[in-house]
VOVEX-933653 format. One record per residue (C-alpha): x, y, z; residue number from 1. Coordinates in Angstrom, 1 decimal. Example, Ala and Ser with C-alpha at 12.3 -4.5 7.8 and 13.67 -1.06 7.14 Angstrom:
! VOVEX-933653
        x        y        z   seq
     12.3     -4.5      7.8     1
     13.7     -1.1      7.1     2
***
This chain:
! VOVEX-933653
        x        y        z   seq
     20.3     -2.4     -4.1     1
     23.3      0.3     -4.4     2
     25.2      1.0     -0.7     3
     25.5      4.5     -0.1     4
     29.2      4.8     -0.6     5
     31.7      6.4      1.7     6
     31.4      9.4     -0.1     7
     28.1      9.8      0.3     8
     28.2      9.5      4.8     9
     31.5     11.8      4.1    10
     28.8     14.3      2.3    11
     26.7     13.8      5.3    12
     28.7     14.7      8.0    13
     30.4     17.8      6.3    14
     26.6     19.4      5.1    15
     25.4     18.5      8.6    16
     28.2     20.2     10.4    17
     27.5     23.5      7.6    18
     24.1     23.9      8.7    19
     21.9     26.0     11.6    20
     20.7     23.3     13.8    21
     17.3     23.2     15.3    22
     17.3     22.4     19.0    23
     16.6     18.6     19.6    24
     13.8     17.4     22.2    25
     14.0     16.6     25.4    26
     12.9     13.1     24.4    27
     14.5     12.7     21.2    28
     16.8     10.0     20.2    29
     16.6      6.2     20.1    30
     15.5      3.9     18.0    31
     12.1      1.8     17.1    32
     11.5     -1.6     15.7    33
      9.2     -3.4     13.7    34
      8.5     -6.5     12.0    35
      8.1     -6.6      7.5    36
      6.4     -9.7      6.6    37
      8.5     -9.5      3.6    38
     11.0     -7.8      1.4    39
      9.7     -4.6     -0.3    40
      8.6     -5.9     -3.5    41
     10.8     -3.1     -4.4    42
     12.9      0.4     -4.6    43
     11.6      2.0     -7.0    44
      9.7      4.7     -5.7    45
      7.6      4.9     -9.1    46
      6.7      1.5     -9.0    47
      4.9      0.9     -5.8    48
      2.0     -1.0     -5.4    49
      2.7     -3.2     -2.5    50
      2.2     -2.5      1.5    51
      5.6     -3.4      1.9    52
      7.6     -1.2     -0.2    53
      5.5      1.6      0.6    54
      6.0      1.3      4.4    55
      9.8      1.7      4.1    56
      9.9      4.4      1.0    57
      7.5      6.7      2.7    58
      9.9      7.0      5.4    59
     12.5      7.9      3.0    60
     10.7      9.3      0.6    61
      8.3     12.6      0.1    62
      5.5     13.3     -2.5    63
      3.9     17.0     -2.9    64
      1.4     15.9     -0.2    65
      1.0     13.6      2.5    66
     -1.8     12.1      4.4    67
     -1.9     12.8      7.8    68
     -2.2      9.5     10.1    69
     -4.2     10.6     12.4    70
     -6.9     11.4     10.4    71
     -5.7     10.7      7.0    72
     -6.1     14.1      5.4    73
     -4.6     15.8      2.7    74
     -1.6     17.9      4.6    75
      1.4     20.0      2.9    76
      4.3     18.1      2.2    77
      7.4     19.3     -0.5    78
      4.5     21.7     -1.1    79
      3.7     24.2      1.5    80
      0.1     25.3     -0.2    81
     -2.0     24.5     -3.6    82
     -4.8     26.3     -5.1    83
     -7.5     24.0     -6.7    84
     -9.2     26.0     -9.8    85
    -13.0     26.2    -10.1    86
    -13.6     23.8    -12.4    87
    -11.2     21.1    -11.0    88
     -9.1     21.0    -13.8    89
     -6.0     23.1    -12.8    90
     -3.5     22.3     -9.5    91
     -1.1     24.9     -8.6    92
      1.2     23.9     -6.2    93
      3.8     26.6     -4.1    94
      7.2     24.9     -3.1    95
      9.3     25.0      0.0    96
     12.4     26.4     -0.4    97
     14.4     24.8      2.3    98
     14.2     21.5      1.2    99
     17.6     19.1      0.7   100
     18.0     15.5     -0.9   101
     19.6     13.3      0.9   102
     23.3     12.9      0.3   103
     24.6     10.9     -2.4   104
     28.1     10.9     -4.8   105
     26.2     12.6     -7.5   106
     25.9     16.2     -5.8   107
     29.3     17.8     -5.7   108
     28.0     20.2     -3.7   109
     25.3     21.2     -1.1   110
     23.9     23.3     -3.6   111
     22.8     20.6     -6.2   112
     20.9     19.1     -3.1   113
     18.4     21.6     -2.8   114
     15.1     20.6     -3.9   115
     13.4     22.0     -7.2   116
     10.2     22.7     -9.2   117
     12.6     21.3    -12.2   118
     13.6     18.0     -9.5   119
      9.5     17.9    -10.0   120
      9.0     18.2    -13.4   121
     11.7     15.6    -14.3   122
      9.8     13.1    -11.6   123
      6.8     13.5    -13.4   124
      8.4     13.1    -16.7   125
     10.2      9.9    -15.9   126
      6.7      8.6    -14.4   127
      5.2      8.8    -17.5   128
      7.7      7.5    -19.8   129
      8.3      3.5    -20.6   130
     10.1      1.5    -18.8   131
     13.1     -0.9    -20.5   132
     10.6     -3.4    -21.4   133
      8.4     -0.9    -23.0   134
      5.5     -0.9    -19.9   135
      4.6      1.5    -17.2   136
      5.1      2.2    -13.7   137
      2.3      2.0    -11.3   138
      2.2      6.2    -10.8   139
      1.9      6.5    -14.3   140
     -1.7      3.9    -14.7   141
     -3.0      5.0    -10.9   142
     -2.0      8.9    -11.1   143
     -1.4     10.5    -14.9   144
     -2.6      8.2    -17.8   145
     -5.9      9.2    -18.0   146
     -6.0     12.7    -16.5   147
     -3.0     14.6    -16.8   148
     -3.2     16.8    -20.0   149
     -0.6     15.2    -22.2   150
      0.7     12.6    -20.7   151
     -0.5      9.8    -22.7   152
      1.0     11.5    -25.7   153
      4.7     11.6    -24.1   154
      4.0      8.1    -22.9   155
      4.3      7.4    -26.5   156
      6.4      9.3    -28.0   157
      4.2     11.8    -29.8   158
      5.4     14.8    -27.9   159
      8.2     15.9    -26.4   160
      6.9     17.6    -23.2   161
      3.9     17.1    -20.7   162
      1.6     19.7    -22.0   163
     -0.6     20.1    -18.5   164
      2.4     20.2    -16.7   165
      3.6     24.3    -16.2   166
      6.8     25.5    -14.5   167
      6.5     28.9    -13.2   168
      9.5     30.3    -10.3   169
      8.6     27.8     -7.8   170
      5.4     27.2     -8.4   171
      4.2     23.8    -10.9   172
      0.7     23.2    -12.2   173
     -0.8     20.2    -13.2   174
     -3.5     20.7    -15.9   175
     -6.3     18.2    -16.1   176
     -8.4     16.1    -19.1   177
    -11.2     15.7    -16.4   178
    -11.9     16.6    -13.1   179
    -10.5     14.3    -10.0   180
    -11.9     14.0     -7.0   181
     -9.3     12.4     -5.6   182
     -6.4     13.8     -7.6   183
     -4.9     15.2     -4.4   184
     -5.1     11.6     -2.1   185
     -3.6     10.1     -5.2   186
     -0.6     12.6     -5.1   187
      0.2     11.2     -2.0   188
      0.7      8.1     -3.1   189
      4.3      7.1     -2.6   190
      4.9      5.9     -6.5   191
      4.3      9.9     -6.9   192
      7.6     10.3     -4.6   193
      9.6     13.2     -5.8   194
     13.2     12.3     -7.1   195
     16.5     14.5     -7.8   196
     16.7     15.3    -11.7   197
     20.8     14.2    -10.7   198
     19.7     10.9     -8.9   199
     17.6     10.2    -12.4   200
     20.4     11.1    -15.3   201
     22.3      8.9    -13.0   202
     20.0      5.9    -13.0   203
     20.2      5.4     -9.3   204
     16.8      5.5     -8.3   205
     17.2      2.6     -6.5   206
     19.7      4.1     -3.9   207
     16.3      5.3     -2.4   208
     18.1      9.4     -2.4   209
     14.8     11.2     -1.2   210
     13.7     14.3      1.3   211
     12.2     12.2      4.0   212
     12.6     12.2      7.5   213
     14.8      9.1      7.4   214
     17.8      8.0      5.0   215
     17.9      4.4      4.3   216
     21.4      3.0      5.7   217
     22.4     -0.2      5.0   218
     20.6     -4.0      3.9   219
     21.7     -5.6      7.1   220
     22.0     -9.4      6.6   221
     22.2    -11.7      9.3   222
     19.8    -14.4     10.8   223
     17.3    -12.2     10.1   224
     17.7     -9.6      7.5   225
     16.6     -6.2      8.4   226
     16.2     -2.4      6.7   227
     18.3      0.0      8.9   228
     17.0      3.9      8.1   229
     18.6      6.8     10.1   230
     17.5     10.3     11.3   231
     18.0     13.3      8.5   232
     19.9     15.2     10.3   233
     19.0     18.0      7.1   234
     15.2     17.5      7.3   235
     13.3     20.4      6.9   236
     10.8     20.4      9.4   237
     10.0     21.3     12.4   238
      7.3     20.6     15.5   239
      5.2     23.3     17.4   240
      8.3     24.4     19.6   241
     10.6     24.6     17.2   242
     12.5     21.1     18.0   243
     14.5     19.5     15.1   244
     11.9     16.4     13.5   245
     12.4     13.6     13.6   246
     13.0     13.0     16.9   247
     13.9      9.2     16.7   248
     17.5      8.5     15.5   249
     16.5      5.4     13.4   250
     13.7      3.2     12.4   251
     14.2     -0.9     11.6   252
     12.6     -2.8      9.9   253
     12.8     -6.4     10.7   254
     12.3     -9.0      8.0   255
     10.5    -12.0      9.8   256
      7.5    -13.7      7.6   257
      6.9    -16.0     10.8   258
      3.8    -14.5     13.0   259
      5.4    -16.3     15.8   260
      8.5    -15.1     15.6   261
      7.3    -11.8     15.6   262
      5.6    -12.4     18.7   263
      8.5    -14.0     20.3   264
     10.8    -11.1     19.3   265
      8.3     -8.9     20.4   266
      8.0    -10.1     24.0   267
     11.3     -9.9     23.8   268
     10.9     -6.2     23.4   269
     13.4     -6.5     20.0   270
     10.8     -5.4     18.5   271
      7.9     -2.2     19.7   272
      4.7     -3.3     17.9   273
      3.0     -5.9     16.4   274
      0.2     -5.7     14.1   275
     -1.5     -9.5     13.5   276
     -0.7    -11.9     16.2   277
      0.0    -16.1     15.2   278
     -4.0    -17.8     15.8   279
     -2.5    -20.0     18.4   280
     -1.9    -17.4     20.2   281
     -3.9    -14.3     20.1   282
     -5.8    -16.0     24.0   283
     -2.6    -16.4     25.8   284
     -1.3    -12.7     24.5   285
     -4.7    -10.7     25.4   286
     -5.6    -13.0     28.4   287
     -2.8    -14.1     29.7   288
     -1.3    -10.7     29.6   289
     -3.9     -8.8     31.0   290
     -2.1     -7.4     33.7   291
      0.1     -5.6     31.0   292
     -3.0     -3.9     29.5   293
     -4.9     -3.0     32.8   294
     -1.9     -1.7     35.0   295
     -1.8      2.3     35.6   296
      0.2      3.2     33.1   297
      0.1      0.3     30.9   298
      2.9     -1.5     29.6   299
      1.2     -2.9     26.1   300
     -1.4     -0.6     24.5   301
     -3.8     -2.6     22.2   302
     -5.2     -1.9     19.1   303
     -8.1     -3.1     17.3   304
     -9.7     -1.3     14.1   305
    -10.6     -2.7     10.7   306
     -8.0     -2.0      8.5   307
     -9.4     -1.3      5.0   308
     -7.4     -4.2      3.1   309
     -9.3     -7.3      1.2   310
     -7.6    -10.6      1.1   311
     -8.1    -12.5     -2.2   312
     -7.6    -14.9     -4.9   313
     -7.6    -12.7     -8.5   314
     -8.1    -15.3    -11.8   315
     -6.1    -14.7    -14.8   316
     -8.4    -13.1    -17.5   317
     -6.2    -14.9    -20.1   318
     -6.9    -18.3    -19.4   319
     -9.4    -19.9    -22.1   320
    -11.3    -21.7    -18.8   321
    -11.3    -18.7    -16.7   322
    -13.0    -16.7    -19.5   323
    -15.9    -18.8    -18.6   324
    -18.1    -16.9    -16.2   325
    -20.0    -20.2    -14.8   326
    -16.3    -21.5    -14.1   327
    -15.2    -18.4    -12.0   328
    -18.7    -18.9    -10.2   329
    -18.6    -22.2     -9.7   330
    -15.0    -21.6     -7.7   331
    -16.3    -18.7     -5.7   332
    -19.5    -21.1     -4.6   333
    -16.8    -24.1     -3.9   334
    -15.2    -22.1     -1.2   335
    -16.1    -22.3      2.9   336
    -14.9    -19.1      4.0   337
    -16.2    -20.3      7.5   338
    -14.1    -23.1      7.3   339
    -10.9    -20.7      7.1   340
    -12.0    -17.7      9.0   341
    -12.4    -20.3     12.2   342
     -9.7    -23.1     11.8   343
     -6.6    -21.1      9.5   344
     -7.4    -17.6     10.9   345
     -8.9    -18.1     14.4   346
    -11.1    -15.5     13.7   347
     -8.6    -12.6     13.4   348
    -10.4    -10.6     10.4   349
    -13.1     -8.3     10.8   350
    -15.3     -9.9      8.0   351
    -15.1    -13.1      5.7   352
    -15.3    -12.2      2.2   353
    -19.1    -12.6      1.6   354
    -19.3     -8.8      0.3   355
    -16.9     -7.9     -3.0   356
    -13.7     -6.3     -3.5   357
    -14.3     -2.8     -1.0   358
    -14.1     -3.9      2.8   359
    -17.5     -3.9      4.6   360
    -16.5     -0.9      6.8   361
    -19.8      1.4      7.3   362
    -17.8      4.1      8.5   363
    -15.2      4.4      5.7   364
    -17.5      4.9      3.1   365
    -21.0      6.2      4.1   366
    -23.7      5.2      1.7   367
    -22.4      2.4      0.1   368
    -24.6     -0.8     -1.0   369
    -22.8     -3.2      1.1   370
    -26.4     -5.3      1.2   371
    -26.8     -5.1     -2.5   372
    -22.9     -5.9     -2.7   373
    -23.8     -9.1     -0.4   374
    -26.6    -10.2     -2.4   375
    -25.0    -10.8     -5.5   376
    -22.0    -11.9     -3.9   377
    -20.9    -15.6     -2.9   378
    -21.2    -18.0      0.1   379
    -20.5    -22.0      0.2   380
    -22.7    -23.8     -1.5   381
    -20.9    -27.3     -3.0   382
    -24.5    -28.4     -4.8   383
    -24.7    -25.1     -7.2   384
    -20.8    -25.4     -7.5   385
    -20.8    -28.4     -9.2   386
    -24.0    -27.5    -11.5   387
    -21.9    -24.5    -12.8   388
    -19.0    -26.6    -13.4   389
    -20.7    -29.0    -15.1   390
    -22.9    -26.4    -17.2   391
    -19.6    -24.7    -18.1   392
    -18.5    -28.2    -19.6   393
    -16.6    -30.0    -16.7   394
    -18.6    -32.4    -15.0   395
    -16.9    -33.5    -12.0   396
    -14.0    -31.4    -13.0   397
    -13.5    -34.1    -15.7   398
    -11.6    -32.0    -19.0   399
    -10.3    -29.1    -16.8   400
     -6.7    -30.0    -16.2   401
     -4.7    -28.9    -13.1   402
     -3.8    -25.3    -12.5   403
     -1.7    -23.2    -10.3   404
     -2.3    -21.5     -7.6   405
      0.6    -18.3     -6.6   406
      1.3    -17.1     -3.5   407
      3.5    -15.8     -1.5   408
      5.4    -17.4      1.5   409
      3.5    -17.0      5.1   410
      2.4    -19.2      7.4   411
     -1.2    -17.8      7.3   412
     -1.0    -17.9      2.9   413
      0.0    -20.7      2.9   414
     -2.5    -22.6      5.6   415
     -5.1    -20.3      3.1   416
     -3.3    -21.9      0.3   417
     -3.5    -25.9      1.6   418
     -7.0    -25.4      2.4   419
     -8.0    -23.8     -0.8   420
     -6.4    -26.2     -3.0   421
     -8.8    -29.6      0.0   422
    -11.8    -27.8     -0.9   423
    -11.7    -27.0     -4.6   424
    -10.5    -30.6     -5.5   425
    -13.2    -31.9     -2.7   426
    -16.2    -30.1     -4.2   427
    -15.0    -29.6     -8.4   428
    -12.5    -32.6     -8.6   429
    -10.0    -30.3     -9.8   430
     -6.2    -30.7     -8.8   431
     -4.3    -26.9     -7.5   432
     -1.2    -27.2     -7.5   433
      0.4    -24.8     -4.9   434
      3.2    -22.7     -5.7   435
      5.0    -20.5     -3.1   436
      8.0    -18.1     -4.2   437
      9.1    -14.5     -2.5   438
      6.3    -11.6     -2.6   439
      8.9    -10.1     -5.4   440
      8.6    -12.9     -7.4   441
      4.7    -13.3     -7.0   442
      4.4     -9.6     -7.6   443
      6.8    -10.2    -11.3   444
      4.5    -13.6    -12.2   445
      1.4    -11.2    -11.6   446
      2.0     -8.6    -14.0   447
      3.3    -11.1    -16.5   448
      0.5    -13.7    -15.8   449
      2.7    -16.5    -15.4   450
     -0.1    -18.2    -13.4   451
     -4.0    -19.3    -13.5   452
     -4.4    -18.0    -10.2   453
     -2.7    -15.9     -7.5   454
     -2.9    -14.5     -4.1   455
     -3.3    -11.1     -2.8   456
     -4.6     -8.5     -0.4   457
     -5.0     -4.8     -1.5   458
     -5.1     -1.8      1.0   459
     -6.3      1.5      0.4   460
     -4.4      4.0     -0.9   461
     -7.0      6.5      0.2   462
    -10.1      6.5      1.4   463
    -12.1      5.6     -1.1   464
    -14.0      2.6     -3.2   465
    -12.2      3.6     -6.2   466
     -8.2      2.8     -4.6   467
    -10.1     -1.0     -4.2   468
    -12.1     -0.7     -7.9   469
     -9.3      0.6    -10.2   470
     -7.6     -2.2     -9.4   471
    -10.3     -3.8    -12.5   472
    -10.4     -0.8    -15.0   473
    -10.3     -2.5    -18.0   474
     -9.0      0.8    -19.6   475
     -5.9      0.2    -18.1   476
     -5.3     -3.3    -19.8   477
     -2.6     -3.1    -22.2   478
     -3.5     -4.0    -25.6   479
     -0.4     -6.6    -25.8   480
     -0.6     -9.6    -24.2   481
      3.0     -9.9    -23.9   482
      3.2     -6.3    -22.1   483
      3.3     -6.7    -18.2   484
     -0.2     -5.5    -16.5   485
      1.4     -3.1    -13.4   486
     -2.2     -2.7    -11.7   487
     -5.3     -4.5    -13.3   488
     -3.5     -8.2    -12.5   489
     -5.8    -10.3    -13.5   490
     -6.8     -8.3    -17.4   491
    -10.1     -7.9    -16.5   492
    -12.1     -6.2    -18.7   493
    -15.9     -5.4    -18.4   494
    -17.6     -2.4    -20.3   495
    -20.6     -2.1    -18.1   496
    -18.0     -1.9    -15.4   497
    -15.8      0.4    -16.7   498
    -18.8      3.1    -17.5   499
    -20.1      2.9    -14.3   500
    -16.7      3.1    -12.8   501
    -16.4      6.3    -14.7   502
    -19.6      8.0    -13.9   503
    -18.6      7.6     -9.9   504
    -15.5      9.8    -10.5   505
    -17.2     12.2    -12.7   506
    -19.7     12.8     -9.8   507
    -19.4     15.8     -8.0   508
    -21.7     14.6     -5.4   509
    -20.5     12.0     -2.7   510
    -23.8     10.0     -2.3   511
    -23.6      9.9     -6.3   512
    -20.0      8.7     -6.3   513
    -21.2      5.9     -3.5   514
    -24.4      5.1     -5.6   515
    -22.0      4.4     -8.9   516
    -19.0      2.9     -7.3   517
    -21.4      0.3     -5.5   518
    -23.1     -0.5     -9.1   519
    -20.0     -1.0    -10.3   520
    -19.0     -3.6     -7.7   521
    -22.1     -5.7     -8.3   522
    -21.3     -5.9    -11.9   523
    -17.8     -6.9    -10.6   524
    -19.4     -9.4     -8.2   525
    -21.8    -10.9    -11.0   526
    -18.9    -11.5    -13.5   527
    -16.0    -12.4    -10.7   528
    -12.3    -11.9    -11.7   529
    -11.6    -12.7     -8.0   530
    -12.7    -15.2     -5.0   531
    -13.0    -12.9     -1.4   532
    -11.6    -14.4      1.2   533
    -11.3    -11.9      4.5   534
    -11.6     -8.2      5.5   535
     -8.1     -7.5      7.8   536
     -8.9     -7.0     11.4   537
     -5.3     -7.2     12.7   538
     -5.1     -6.5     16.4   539
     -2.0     -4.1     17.0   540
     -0.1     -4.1     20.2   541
      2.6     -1.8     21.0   542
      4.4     -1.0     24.0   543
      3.1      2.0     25.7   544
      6.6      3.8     26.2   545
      6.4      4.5     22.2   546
      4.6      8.1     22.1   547
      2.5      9.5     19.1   548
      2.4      6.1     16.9   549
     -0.9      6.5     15.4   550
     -2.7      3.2     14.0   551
     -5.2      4.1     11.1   552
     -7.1      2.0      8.6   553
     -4.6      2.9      5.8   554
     -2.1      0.7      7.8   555
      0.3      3.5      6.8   556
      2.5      4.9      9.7   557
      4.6      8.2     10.0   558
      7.3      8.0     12.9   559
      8.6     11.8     12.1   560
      6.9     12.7     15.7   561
      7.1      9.3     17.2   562
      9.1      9.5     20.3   563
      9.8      7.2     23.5   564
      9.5      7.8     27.0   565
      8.5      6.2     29.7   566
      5.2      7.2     31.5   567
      5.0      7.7     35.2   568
      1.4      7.1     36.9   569
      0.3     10.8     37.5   570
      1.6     11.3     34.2   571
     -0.6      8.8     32.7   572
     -3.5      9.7     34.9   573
     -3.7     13.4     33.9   574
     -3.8     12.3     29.9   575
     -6.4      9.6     30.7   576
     -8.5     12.4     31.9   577
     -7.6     15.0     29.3   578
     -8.7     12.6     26.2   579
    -12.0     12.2     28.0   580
***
């Protein structure tokens, strides 16, 4: 990653000092602090599809929309307004005006900074065209391939402009094959973050130069590496009262893999939340701590709502013995989730993976066949386990050979990982070999397929079944082996699956979409690329001096109104009573 150059906090200071300044809150400054599992898998706003990038580029960075995280609607963002057309096909989005990029060397002048519809059209652009190595970014599969009006065609080469995309004063339109339904949540997707047409001729995407509320300062490296982001002193909005946003003067991100370091650095108060405490000791924290819950005001807050993310094990499509659906059966039956839910996880999950790929969350999605889901789905059974394998051609696992098993390093994945490997040699007599690397380096061997099978956990980008199901649109395979696979990891491919998958988001009507998404998961289920293992049900504790930190089942947080301040008792009294 580049360091913002002297220059650049030289820029800062001077444009800062040039500028009207909103009046700050009473209660604004200081700083809060959090724990990353693991390094961003990386910088590239375009090329997001991990958790942990996007938590630290959606502080930096903007899209045309944003979801809101208290109740995870579509809300203005570098757009102030849109107009949807009658027949879906046609989005017409106004800009703001008062928008600046962060400072960087390649603006000479406070000028070039100002956000526009051309910064937009570039953004897009560069989303859909190939990388170096001839592949595409995650924006361009999840967002543009298959329903922005000529984008596969510049993809390729065939044309030189994005046909459905229309410039017109500061207003852009996006003109689509086929209607969306969700066209708008995926906008908000931080791989659809909007990037300086300067920033891109100068290949420095990777500087992380966006409109957020928060400019990423420095990789600070130390016993513990952590992210250091700092206020915009430019940013363009505002709260109710007119008070400058954001109101905190940094965010940090900690990078600590360890649960129980977290904990310990969070009972430390180095750091103001958690979300997942260590299995050994989730009693002592929520017991022994009680006190600390109970008192009037609170110190700790807890938290404790399913979050809509599916651990997993994905197979790779490629290999000749994974091809084999009694094989990929015979693993999923070889499995006792029990087994790991109580002894790895301590039962922090909100359901063992006995359903498919879409969390079992009533709520989330209304009318969805979680039963039917279940019944075609997987739970231990060691006897039909071994029939498969041996119908498949591997009695006693005899012929199969060893294979690998990718993951990333974490106490808790790896636990998952030793486990895993026990049972599948206990019940099949096959040897899995464990291999632990970085989250970037699990994220490379994914696309590439440098593996027979590898860990992961999705979570929504919306919500929706389809953010969970896309992730096995065989339409989205590329043709070349050789050519990385940025979303569908494991090269699935499944006809029936792919037509219902497409009738869902042609329907206009929910209980329609719901009726073909959930058909399409039990085809998914019946012919498994991947082996369920838990629904996340992180508790989340925070210290109850941190004000307006919403938790959501995204897992996405926005600190631009976040503030801290201590509560007195009448204080905390009177908002007791006004929630209720």
């Amino acid at each position: 990653m580049k360091i913002i150059c002297l220059y650049s906090i030289l820029l800062l200071l001077v444009f800062s000092c040039n500028n009207d300044k909103r009046p700050l809150y009473e209660n604004a400054g200081g700083s809060i602090k959090l724990s990353l599992e693991t390094e961003p898998a990386t910088y590239i706003s375009r090329d997001v599809g991990d958790i942990y990038s996007a938590n630290v580029l959606s502080q930096v960075m903007e899209c045309l929309v944003s979801l809101n995280p208290k109740d995870l609607s579509v809300s203005p963002q570098i757009a102030k307004s849109w107009k949807i057309s009658a027949d879906g096909l046609s989005y017409e989005f106004t800009i703001r005006n008062n928008i600046l990029f962060h400072p960087s060397s390649v603006f000479a002048s406070e000028k070039e900074r100002i956000l526009t519809v051309d910064d937009i059209k570039k953004t897009v652009e560069l989303i859909c065209s190939q990388d170096e190595s001839g592949t595409a970014g995650v924006a361009y599969s999840l967002v543009f391939e298959q329903y922005l009006k000529g984008a596969q065609s510049f993809y390729t080469k065939k044309a030189k402009n994005i046909s459905g995309l229309k410039v017109n004063g500061n207003k852009i339109t996006f003109v689509l094959n086929e209607k969306d339904n969700n066209f708008l949540n995926k906008l908000a997707h931080i791989s659809c973050a909007i990037i300086s047409r300067k920033i891109i001729d100068a290949n420095l995407e990777q500087d992380m130069i966006g409109t957020g509320p928060f400019i990423f300062r420095e990789y600070k490296k130390g016993v513990t590496n952590s992210i250091v982001l700092t206020k915009n002193e430019d940013y363009y909005l505002a709260d109710e009262n007119g008070f400058a946003l954001p109101y905190l003067d940094s965010v940090i991100y900690i990078l600590e893999s360890r649960k129980l370091e977290q904990l310990d650095l969070f009972e430390q108060k180095k750091l103001d939340l958690i979300v997942g405490l260590p299995a050994s000791r989730i009693s002592k924290m929520l017991e022994g701590r009680i006190s600390d819950f109970n008192s009037t005001p609170p110190l700790l807050v807890l938290q404790n709502n399913p979050i809509l993310t599916t651990n997993f094990y994905f197979f790779n499509m490629q290999d000749e013995r994974f091809k084999k659906l009694k094989v990929r059966q015979a693993f999923n039956y070889a499995i006792d989730k029990e087994q790991i839910g109580i002894d790895i996880l301590r039962n922090q999950f909100s359901e063992l993976g006995y359903y498919g790929i879409v969390p079992p969350i009533p709520n989330a999605f209304r009318g969805y066949d979680y039963e039917g889901i279940k019944s075609v789905s997987y739970s231990f059974n060691p006897e039909k386990a071994r029939q498969l394998l041996a119908e498949a051609g591997y009695p006693g696992g005899k012929g199969f050979g060893t294979i690998n098993l990718r993951f990333n390093i974490n106490d808790v994945h790896s636990a998952v990982a030793d486990e895993f490997s026990k049972q599948i040699s206990q019940v099949l007599g096959i040897n899995v070999n464990i291999d632990a690397s970085s989250f970037e380096q699990l994220e490379k061997d994914a696309k590439k397929g440098n593996s027979e099978i590898f860990r992961a956990a999705w979570t929504a980008d919306y919500a929706s079944p389809e953010t969970f199901l896309f992730n096995f649109y065989g339409k989205i395979v590329p043709s070349n082996k050789s050519k990385l696979s940025p979303v569908n990891h494991s090269r699935y491919v499944n006809s029936e699956f792919d037509n219902l998958f497409e009738m869902a988001k042609k329907s206009n009507k929910l209980s329609d979409q719901m009726n073909y998404f959930s058909k399409a998961e039990k085809v998914l289920m019946q012919d498994p690329p991947i082996i369920p293992l838990w629904y996340k049900g992180d508790y989340g504790i925070v210290y109850s001096n941190v004000r307006d930190l919403y938790f959501n089942s995204l897992n996405i947080y926005n600190f631009t109104k976040v503030y801290k301040k201590e509560w007195t008792k009448e204080e905390y009294l009177k908002s007791i009573k006004n929630v209720k």
